[in-house]
Backbone as a ProteinNet text record, in pm:
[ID]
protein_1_A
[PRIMARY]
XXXXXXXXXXXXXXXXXXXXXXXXXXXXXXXXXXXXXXXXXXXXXXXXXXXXXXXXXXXXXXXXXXXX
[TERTIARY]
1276.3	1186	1044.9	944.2	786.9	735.8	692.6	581.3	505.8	498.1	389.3	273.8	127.9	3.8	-54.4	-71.1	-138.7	-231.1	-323.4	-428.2	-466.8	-339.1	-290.4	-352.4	-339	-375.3	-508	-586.7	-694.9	-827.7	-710.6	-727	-776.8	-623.8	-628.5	-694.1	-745	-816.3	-1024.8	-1042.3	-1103.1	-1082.4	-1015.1	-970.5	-990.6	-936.5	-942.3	-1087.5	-1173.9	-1304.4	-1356.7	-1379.3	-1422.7	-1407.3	-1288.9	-1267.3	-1319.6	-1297.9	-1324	-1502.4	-1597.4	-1713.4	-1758.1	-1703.3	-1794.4	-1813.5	-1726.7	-1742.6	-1907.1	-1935.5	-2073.7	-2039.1	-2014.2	-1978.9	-2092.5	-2207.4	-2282.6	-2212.2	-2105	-2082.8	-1952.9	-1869.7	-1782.9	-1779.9	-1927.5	-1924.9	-1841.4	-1791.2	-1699.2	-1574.2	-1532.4	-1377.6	-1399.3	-1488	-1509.7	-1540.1	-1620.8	-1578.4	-1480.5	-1392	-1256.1	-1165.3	-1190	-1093.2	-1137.4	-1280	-1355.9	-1255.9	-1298.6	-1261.3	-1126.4	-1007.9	-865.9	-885.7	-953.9	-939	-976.6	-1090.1	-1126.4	-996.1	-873.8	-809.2	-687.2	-700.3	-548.1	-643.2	-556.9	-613.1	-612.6	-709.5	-739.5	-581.6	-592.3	-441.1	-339.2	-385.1	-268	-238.5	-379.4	-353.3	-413.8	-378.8	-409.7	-481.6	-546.6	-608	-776.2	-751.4	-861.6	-922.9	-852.1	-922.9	-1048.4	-1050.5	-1247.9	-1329.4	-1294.2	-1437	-1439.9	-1278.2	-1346.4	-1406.3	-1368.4	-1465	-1583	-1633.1	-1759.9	-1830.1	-1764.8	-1793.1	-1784.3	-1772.2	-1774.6	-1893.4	-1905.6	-2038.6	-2177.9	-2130.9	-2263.1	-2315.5	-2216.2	-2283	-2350.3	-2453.1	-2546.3	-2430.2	-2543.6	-2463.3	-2465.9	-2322	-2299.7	-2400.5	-2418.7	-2492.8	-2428.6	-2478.5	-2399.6	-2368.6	-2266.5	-2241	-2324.5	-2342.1	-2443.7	-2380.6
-3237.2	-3259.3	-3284.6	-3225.4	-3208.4	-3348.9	-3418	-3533.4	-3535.5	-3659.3	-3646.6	-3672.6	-3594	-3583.9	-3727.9	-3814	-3933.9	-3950.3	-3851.5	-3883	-3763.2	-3768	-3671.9	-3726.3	-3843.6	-3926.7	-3948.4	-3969.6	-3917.3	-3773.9	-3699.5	-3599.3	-3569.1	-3596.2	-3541.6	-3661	-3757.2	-3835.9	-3782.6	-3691.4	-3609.8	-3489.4	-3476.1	-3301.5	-3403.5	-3503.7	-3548.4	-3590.3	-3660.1	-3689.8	-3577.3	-3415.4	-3377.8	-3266.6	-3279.1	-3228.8	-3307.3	-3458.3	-3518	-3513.7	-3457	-3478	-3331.3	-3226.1	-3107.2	-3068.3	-3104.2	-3046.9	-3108.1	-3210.9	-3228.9	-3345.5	-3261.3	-3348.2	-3469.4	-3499.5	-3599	-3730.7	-3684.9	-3835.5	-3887.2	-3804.2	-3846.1	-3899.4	-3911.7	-3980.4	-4089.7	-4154.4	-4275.4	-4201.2	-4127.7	-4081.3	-3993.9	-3862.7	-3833.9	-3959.7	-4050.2	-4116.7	-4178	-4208.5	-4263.6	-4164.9	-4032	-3955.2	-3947.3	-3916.7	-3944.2	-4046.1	-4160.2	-4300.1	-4277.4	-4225.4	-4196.7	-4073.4	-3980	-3897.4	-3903.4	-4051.8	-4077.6	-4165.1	-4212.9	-4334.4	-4198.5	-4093.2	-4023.8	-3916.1	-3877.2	-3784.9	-3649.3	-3538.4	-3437.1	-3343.5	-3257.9	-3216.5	-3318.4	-3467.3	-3511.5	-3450.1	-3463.3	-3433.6	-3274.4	-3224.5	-3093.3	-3124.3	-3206.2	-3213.2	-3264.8	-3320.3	-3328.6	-3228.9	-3140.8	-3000.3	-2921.5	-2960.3	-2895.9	-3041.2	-3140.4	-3180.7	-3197.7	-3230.6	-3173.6	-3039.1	-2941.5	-2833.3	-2847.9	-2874.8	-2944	-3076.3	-3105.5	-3189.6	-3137.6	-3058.6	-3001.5	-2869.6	-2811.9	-2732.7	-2834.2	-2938.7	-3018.7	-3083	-3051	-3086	-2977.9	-3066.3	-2950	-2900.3	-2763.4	-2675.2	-2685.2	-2670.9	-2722.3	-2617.5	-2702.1	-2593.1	-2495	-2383.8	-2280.2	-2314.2	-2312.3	-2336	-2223.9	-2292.3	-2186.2	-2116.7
9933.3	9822.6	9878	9852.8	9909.3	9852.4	9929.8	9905.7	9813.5	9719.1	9609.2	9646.8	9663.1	9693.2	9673.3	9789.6	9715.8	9656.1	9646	9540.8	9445	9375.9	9262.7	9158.8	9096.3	8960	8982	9119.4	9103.2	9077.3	9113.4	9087	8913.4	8855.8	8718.5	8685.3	8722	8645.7	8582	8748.5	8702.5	8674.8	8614.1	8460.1	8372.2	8350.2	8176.1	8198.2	8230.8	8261.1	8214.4	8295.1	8290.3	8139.9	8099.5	7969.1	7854.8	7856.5	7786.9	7776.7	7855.6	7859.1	7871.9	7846.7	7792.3	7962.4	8038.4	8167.1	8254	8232.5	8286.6	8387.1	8503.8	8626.5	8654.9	8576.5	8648.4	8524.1	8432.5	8350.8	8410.6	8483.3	8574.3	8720.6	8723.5	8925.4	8946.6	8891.4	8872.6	8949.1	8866.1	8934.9	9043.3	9027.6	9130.3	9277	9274.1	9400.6	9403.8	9309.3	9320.9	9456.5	9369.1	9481.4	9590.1	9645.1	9734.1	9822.9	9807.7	9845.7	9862.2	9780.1	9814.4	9919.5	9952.9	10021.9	10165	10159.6	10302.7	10352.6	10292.7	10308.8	10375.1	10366	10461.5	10548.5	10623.4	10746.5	10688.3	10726.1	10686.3	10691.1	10584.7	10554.3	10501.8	10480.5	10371.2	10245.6	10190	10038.9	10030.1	9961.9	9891.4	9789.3	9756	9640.3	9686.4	9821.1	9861.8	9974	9994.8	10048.9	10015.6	9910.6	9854.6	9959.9	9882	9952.1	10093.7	10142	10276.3	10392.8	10282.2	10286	10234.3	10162.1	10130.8	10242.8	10283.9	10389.5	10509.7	10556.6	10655.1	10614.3	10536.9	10480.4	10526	10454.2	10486.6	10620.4	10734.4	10881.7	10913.7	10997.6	11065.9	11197.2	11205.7	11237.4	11412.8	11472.9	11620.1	11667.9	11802.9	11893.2	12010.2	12008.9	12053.2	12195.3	12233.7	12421.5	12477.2	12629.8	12666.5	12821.6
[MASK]
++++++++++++++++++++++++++++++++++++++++++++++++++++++++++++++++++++

């Protein structure tokens, strides 16, 4: 039986947020850092639900420097 995603309920906590508000991600920053905050608390590849932002987080480092 596959592991339940620990930060699943944060997840859908932002879908109903964001349904409930006409989709305007700046009235949900609340939950969005909820999952945030659950997603920094397991190691990259726990959750599947936090795979965007740490692609998004990794978008946002500057960019390594080339070996020479």
């Amino acid at each position: 039986m596959p592991q339940k995603d620990p930060c699943q309920k944060q997840a859908c906590e932002i879908q109903k947020c964001l349904q409930a508000n006409n989709y305007m991600e700046s009235k949900c920053q609340a939950v969005i850092q909820e999952l945030r905050k659950c997603c920094a608390r397991y190691p990259t590849g726990r959750s599947r639900v936090c795979s965007g932002f740490e692609k998004e987080e990794e978008d946002q480092l500057p960019p390594k420097p080339a070996s020479q």
